[in-house]
C-alpha positions as CSV (number, residue, x, y, z in Angstrom):
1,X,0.0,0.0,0.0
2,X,1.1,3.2,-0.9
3,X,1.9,6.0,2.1
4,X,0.0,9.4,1.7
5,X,2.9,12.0,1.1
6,X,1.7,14.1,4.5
7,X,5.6,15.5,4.1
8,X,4.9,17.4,0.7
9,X,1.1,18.2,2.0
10,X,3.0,19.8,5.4
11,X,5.4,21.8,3.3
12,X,3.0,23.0,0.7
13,X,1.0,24.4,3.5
14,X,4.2,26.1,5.4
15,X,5.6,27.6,2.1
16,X,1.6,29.1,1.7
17,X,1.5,30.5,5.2
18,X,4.6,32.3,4.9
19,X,3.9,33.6,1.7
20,X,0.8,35.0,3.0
21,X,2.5,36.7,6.3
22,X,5.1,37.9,3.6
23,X,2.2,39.5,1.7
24,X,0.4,40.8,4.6
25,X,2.2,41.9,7.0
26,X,6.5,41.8,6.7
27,X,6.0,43.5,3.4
28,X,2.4,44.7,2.1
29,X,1.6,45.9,-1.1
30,X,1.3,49.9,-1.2
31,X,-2.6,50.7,-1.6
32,X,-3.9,52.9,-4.7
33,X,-5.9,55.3,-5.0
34,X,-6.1,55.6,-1.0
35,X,-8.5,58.4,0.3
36,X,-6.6,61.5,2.3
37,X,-8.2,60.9,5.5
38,X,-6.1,57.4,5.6
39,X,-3.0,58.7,5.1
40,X,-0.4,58.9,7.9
41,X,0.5,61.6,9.3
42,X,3.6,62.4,7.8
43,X,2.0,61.7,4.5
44,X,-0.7,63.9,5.6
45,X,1.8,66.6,6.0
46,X,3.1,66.0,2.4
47,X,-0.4,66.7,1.1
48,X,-1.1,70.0,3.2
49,X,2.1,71.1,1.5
50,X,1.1,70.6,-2.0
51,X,-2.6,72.0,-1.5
52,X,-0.2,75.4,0.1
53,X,1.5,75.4,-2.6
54,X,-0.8,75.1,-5.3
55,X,-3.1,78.1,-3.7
56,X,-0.1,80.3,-3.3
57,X,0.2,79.7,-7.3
58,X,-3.7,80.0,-8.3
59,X,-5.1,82.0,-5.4
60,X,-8.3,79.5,-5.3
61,X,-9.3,79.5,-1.7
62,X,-12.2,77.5,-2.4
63,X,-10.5,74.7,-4.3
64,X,-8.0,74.7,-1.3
65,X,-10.7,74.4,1.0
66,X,-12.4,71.8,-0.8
67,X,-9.3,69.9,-0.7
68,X,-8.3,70.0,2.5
69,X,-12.1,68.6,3.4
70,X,-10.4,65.4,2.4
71,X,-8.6,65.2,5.3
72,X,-11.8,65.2,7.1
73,X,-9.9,66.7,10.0
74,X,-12.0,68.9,13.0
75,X,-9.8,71.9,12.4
76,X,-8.0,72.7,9.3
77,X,-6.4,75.7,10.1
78,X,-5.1,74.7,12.8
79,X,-3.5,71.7,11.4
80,X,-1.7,74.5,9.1
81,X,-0.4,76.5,11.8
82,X,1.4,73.7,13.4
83,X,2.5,71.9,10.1
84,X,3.8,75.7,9.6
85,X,5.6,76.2,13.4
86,X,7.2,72.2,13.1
87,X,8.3,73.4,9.7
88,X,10.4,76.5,10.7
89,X,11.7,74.3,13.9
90,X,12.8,71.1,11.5
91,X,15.0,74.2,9.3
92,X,12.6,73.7,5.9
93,X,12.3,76.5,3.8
94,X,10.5,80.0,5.1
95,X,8.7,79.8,1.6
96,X,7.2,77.0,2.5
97,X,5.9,77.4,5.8
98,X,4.9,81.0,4.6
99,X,2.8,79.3,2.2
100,X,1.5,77.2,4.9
101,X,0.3,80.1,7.0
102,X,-0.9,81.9,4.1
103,X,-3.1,79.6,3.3
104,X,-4.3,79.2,7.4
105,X,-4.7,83.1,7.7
106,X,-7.2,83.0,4.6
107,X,-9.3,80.0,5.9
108,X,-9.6,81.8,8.8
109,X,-10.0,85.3,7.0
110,X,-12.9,84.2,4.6
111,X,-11.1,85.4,1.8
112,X,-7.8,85.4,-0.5
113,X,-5.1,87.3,0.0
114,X,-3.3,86.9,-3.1
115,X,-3.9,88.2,-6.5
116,X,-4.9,87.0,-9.6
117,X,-2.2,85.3,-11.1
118,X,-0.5,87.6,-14.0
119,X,-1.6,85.7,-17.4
120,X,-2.3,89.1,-19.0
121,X,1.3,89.7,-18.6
122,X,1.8,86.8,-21.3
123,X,2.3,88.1,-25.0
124,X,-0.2,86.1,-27.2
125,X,1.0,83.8,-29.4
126,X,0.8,84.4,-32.9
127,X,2.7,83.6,-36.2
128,X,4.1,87.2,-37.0
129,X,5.5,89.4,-34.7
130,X,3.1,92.1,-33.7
131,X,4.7,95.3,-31.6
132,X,2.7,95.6,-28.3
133,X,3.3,97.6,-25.2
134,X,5.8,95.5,-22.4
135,X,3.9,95.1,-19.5
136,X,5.8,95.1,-16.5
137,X,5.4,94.1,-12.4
138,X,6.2,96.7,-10.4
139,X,6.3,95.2,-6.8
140,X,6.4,98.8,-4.7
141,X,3.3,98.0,-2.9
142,X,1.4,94.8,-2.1
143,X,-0.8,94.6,-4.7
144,X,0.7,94.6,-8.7
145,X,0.8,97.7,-10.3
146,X,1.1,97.4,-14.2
147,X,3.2,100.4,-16.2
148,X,3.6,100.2,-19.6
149,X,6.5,101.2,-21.7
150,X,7.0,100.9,-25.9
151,X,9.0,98.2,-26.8
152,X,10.5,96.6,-29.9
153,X,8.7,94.2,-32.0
154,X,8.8,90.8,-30.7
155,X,8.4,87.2,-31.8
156,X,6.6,84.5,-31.4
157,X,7.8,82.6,-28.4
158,X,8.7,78.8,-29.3
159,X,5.9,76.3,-29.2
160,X,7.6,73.5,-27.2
161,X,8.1,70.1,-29.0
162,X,5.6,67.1,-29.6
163,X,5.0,65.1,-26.4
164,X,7.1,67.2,-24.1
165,X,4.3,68.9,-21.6
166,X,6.0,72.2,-20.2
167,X,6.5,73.0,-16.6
168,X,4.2,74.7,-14.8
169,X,5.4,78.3,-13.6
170,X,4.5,79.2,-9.9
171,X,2.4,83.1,-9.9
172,X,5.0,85.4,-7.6
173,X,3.3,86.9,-4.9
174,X,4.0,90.6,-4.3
175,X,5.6,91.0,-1.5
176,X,6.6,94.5,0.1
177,X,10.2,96.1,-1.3
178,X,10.2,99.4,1.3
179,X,11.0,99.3,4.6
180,X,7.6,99.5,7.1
181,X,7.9,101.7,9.4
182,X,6.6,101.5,13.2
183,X,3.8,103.7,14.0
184,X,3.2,102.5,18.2
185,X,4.8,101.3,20.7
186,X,3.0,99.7,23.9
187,X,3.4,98.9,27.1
188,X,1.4,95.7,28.1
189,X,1.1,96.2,32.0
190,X,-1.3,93.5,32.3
191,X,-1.3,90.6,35.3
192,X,-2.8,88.0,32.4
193,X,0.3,88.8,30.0
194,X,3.1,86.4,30.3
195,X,6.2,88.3,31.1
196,X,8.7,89.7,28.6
197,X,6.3,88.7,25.6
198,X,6.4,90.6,22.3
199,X,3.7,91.1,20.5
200,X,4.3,92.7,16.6
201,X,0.9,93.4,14.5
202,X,1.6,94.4,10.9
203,X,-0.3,96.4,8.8
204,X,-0.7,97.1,5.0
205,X,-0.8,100.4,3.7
206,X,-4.9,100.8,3.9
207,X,-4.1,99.6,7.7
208,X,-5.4,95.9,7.3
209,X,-3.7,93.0,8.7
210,X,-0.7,91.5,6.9
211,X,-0.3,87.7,6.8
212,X,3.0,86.1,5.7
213,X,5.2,89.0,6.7
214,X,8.9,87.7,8.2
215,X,9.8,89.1,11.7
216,X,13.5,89.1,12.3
217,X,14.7,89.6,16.4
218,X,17.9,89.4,17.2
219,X,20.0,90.0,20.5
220,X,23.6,89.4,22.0
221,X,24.4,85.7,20.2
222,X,21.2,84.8,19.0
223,X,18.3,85.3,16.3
224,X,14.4,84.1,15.8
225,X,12.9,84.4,12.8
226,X,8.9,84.2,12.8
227,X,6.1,85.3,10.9
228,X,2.4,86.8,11.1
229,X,-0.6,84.7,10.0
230,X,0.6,81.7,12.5
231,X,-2.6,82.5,14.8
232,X,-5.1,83.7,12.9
233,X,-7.7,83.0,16.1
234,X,-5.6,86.6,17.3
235,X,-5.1,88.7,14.1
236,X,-3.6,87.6,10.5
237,X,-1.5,90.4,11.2
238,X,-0.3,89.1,14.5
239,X,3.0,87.4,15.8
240,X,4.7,87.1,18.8
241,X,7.8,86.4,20.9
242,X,8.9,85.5,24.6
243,X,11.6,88.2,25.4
244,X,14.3,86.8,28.3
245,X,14.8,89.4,31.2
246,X,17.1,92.2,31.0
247,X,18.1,91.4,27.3
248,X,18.2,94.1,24.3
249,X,16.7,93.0,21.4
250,X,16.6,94.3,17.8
251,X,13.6,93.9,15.6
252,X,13.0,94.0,11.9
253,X,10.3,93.5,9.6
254,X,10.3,92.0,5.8
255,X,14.2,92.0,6.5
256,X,13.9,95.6,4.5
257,X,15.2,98.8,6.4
258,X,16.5,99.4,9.0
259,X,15.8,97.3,12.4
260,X,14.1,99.0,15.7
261,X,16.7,98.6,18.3
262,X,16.8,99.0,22.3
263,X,13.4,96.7,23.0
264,X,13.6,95.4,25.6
265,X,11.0,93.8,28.5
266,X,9.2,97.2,30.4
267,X,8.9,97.6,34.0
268,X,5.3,98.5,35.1
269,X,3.9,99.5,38.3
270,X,2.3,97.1,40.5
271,X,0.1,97.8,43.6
272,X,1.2,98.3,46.9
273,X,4.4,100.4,45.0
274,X,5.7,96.8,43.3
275,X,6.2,96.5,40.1
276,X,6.2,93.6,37.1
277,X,7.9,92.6,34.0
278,X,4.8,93.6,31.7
279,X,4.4,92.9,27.5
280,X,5.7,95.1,24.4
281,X,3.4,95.4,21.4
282,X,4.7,97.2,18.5
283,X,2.8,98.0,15.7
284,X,4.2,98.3,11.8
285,X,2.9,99.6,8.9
286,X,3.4,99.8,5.1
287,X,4.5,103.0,4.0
């Protein structure tokens, strides 16, 4: 009588286990077409990035919105912010956590700060050359001002070749080119204020809040860069910093002009005669 071969039958069934615990769990297939929601965290992060990005380029608010719904996360904007405040403290670029905060302030705001993106600037194409005016971006103030100036003929710019898709171009945002000047200074002599904290609000030239503007503070070995728009719950024009004790600080806006030097932590008066290290706000404003 022949034996039953229970030796393959056991080995067949080994080898099919651990090519299932292969397939399932040491190394599982990467899923397609996964919904944003399920996405980990760093992953997550990647994709807030891109929806910054692409707004800072189009100005869509609405489309960013809609895309952020994805996430199905409770609050959006805040998810920003701190994506924004663990991107400056992990050394990324400024551009893109300003992008980040941009795009947080504007949630928050209702509306878009940034303008339509320039494709009238683009010379049509056609087969002759034509002579047209040069449009030009003057970047003086925060929104684009367009001067035009005669220019020679010019030509048709080359189509690019069959099958080759050309690379999107990302819309520059103005950004302010003359130094903001400070138009207050405050004393914060309030109990509730944490001690020694700095408070900058920046404003644009009709006196709105700016988003996205760089604050520079520096001291005696030691520099902090930080921007407004990273709680837009305060202002979108609103940033601050925890001064140390008996320290001299220098502050300067849009790293344009010249920086406000001697700030420093104020002594206010208490009761009983006492006094308390109180809060500095300083105000700036686009000239």
């Amino acid at each position: 009588m022949k034996r039953f071969p229970w030796e393959w039958l056991a080995g067949l069934s080994i080898g099919f286990g651990l090519g299932l615990a292969c397939a399932w769990v040491l190394a599982p297939a990467p899923l397609a077409g996964s919904a944003p929601s399920q996405l980990r965290s760093d992953f997550k992060d990647a994709y807030r990035g891109a929806v910054a990005s692409a707004y800072a380029a189009t100005g869509d608010l609405q489309r960013a919105r809609a895309r952020l719904d994805l996430l199905q996360e409770p609050d959006p904007q805040q998810a920003l912010v701190a994506q924004a405040q663990r991107a400056l403290s992990a050394g990324l670029p400024f551009d893109h956590a300003q992008d980040l905060a941009r795009l947080a302030s504007d949630l928050q705001a209702g509306g878009s700060s940034i303008t339509p993106a320039q494709s009238a600037l683009l010379p049509p194409l056609s087969p002759t050359p034509s002579p047209s005016p040069a449009a030009t971006l003057d970047l003086t103030s925060t929104a684009a001002v367009l001067t035009a100036s005669p220019q020679a003929p010019q030509t048709s710019p080359a189509l690019p070749s069959p099958g080759v898709t050309p690379s999107p171009t990302r819309t520059a945002v103005p950004s302010p080119s003359a130094p903001f000047r400070r138009v207050s200074t405050r004393a914060v002599c309030e109990p509730s204020v944490p001690a020694g904290l700095l408070q900058v609000i920046v404003l644009d030239r009709t006196g709105a809040p700016f988003p996205g503007i760089e604050i520079t503070i520096t001291w005696n070995g030691g520099e902090e860069r930080f921007f407004t728009g990273l709680q837009p719950e305060i202002n979108v024009g609103y940033a601050d910093f925890l001064m140390s004790l008996n320290t001299s600080y220098a502050v300067q806006v849009a790293r344009i002009g010249a920086p406000v030097t001697g700030i420093g932590a104020p002594s206010c008066p208490g009761s009983g005669g006492s006094t308390f290290i109180g809060g500095l706000e300083l105000t700036f404003q686009e000239p």
